[in-house]
C-alpha positions as CSV (number, residue, x, y, z in Angstrom):
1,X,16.0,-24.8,-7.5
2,X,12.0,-25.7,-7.6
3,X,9.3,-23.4,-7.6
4,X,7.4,-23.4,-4.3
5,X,3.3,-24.5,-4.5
6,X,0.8,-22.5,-4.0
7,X,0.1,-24.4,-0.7
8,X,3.5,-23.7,0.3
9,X,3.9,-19.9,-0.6
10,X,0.4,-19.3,1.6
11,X,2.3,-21.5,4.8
12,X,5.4,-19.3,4.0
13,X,3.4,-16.0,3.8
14,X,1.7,-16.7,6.6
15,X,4.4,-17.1,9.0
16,X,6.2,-13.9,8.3
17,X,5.5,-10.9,9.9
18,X,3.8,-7.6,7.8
19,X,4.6,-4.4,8.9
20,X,1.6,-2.3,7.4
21,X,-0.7,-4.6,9.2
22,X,-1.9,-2.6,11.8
23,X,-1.2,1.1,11.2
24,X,-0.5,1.6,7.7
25,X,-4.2,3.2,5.5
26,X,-4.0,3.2,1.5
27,X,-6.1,5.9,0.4
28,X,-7.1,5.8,-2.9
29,X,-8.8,8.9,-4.5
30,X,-11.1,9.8,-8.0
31,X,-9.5,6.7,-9.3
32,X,-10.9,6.3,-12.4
33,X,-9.8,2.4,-13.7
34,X,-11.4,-0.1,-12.1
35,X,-8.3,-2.3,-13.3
36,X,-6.1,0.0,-10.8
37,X,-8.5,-0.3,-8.2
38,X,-8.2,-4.3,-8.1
39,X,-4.7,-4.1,-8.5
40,X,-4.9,-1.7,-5.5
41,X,-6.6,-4.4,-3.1
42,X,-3.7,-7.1,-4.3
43,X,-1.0,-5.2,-3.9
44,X,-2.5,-4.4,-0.3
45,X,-3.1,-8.1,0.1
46,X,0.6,-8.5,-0.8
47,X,1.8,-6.2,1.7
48,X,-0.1,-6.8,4.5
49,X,-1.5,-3.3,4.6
50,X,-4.1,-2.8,7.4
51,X,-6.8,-1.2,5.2
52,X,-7.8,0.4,1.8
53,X,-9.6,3.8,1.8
54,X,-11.6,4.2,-1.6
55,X,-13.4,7.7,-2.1
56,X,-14.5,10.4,-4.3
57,X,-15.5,8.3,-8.2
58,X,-13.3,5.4,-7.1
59,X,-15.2,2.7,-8.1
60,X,-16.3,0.1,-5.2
61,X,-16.5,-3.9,-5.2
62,X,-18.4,-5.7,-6.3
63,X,-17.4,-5.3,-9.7
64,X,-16.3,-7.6,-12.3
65,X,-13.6,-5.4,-13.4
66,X,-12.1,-5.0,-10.0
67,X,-12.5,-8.4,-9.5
68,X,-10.7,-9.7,-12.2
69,X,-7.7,-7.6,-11.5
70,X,-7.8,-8.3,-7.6
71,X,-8.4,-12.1,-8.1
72,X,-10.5,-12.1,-5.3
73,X,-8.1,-9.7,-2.9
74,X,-10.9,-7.6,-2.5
75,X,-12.2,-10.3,0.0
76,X,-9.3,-10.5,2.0
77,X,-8.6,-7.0,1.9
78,X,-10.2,-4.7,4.6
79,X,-12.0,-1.7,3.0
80,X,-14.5,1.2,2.6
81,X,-15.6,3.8,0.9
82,X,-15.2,7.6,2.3
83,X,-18.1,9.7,1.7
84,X,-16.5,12.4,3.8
85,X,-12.9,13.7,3.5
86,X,-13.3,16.1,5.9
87,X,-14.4,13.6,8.5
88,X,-12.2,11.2,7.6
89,X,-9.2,13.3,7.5
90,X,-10.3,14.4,11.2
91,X,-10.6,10.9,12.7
92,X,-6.9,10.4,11.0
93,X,-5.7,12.9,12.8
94,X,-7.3,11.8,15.8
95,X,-6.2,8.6,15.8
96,X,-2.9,9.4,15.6
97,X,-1.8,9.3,11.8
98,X,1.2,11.0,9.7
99,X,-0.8,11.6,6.4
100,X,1.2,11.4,3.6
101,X,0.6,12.3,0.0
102,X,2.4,10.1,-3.1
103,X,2.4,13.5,-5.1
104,X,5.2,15.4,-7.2
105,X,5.1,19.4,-5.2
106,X,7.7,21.8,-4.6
107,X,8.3,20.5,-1.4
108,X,8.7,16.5,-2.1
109,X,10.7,14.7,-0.5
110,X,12.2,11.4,-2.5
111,X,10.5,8.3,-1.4
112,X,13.8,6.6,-1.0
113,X,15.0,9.8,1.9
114,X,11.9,10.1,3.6
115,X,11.9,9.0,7.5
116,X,9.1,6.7,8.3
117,X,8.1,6.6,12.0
118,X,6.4,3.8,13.8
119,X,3.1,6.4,14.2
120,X,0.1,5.3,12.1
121,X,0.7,6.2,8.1
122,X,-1.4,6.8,5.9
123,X,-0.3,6.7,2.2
124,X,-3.1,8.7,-0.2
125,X,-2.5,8.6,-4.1
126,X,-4.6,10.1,-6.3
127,X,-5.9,10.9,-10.0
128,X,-4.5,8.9,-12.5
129,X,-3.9,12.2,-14.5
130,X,-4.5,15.1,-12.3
131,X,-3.1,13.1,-9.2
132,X,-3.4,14.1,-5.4
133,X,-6.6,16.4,-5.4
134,X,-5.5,19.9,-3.7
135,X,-8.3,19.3,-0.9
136,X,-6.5,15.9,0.2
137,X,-2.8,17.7,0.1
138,X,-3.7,20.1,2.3
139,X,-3.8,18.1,5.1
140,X,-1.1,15.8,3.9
141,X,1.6,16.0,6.5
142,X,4.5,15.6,3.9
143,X,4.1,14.0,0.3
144,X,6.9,11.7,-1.4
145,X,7.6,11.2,-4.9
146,X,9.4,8.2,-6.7
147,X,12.4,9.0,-8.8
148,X,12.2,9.2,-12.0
149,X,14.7,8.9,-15.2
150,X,12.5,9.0,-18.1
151,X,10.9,11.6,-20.5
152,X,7.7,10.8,-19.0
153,X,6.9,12.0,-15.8
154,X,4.6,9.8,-13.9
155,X,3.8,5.9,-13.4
156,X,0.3,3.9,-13.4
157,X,-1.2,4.6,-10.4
158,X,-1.2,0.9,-9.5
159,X,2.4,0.3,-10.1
160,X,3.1,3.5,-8.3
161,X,1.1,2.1,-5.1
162,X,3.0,-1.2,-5.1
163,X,6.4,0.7,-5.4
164,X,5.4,3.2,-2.2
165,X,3.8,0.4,-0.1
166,X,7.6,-1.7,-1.3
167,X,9.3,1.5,0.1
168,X,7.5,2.1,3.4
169,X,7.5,-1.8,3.9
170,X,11.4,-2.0,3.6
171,X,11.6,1.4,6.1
172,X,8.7,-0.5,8.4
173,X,10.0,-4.1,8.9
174,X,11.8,-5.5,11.9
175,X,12.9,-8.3,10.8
């Protein structure tokens, strides 16, 4: 066993096939840590995911902070900012999109049992503390939680992003 290069793991990456790449959103929302937000854009990067959504305080590259967490992902990574939820929300819904809030409700469904179609997803976390805001999970079509085992009750946002896009890649892929 040898570890691959760096040259070699990009030939190898790009030859496969990513399932979020062209209808899978990440929508990140009043995300305080810039930290999370970079680690955000590289799990995205990692995944293939088609775009990150950034709005309310979310902070925005270009900033160091993001930066250094992202190692440059944010460059690679298609993204923008939403001014208007409303709006955006709308042209989801337009376009075709299951919505889909990464939130603990009454009504969640484990990530693990929920039924991912091939429609257009897109997956919205929010506060790091106060999580989804109740103006996003309104129009959330369903909303998924991760199992959990522990005294505590919820994960870093950014660790919680890379285990949901794991999930709906592993329900997505073909091959």
């Amino acid at each position: 066993m040898r570890k691959l290069t760096t040259k070699q793991i990009l030939q190898r990456n790009q030859q496969r096939a990513a399932p979020l790449k062209h209808n899978f959103i990440l929508w990140m929302h009043n995300i305080r840590s810039m930290h999370n937000v970079g680690s955000a854009f590289r799990s995205c990067d990692a995944f293939g995911v088609h775009e990150l959504w950034l709005s309310g305080y979310t902070p925005i590259p270009p900033r160091p902070e993001i930066t250094k967490t992202a190692i440059g992902a944010e460059d690679h990574v298609a993204w923008k900012q939403i001014d208007n939820i409303s709006s955006a929300v709308n042209q989801l819904k337009e376009s075709g999109y299951t919505i889909v809030a990464l939130e603990q409700t009454d009504s969640s469904i484990p990530l693990h049992d929920y039924q991912a179609s091939s429609k257009p997803t897109c997956l919205i976390l929010g506060n790091e503390v106060t999580g989804v805001d109740t103006e996003l999970l309104t129009h959330a079509d369903a909303c998924v939680e991760i199992p959990q085992f522990g005294m505590k009750h919820s994960l870093n946002v950014s660790v919680a992003a890379g285990v949901a896009l794991y999930a709906f890649y592993e329900k997505l892929k073909t091959e």
